[in-house]
C-alpha positions as CSV (number, residue, x, y, z in Angstrom):
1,X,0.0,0.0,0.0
2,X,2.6,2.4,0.7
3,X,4.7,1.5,-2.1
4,X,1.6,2.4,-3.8
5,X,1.7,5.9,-2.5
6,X,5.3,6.6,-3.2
7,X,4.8,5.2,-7.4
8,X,2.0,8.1,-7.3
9,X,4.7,10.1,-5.3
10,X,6.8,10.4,-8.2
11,X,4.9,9.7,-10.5
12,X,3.5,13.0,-10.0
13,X,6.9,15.0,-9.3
14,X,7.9,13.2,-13.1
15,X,4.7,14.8,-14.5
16,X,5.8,18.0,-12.8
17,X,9.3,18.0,-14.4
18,X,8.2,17.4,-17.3
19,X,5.0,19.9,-17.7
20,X,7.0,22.9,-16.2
21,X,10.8,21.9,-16.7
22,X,13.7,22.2,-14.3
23,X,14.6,25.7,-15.7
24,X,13.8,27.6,-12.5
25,X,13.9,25.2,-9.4
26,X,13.4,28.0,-6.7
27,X,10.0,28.4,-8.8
28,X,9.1,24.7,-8.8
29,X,7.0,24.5,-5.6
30,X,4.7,27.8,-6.2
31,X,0.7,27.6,-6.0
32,X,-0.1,26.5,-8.9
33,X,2.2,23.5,-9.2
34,X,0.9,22.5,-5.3
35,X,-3.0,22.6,-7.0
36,X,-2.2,20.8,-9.8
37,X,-0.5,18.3,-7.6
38,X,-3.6,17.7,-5.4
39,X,-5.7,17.4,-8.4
40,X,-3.5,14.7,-10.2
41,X,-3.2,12.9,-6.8
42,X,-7.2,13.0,-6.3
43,X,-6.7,12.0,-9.9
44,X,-4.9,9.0,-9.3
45,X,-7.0,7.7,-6.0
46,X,-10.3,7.9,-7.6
47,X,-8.5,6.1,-10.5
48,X,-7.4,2.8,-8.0
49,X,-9.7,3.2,-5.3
C-alpha cells in the first residue's frame, strides 16, 4: 500500500518535471504546481480506489 503511494509520489513530481521543466527550481513549488499536484493525486485515488 505504501509503495503504492510513493509510485504516485513520483509519478506526479515526473509529470511535474516534465510539464514545467527544471529551468527555475526556486519556482518549482509555487501555487499552482501545489494545486495541480492535489488534483493529479485526487486524480490518481479515484483512479485505483
Amino acid at each position: 500500500m505504501e509503495f503504492i503511494i510513493e509510485l504516485i509520489g513520483a509519478i506526479i513530481i515526473a509529470i511535474r518535471d516534465i510539464v514545467y521543466g527544471n529551468k527555475n527550481p526556486d519556482e518549482r513549488i509555487t501555487v499552482k504546481n501545489t494545486i495541480l499536484g492535489f488534483l493529479v493525486t485526487i486524480l490518481f485515488f479515484s483512479l485505483f480506489f
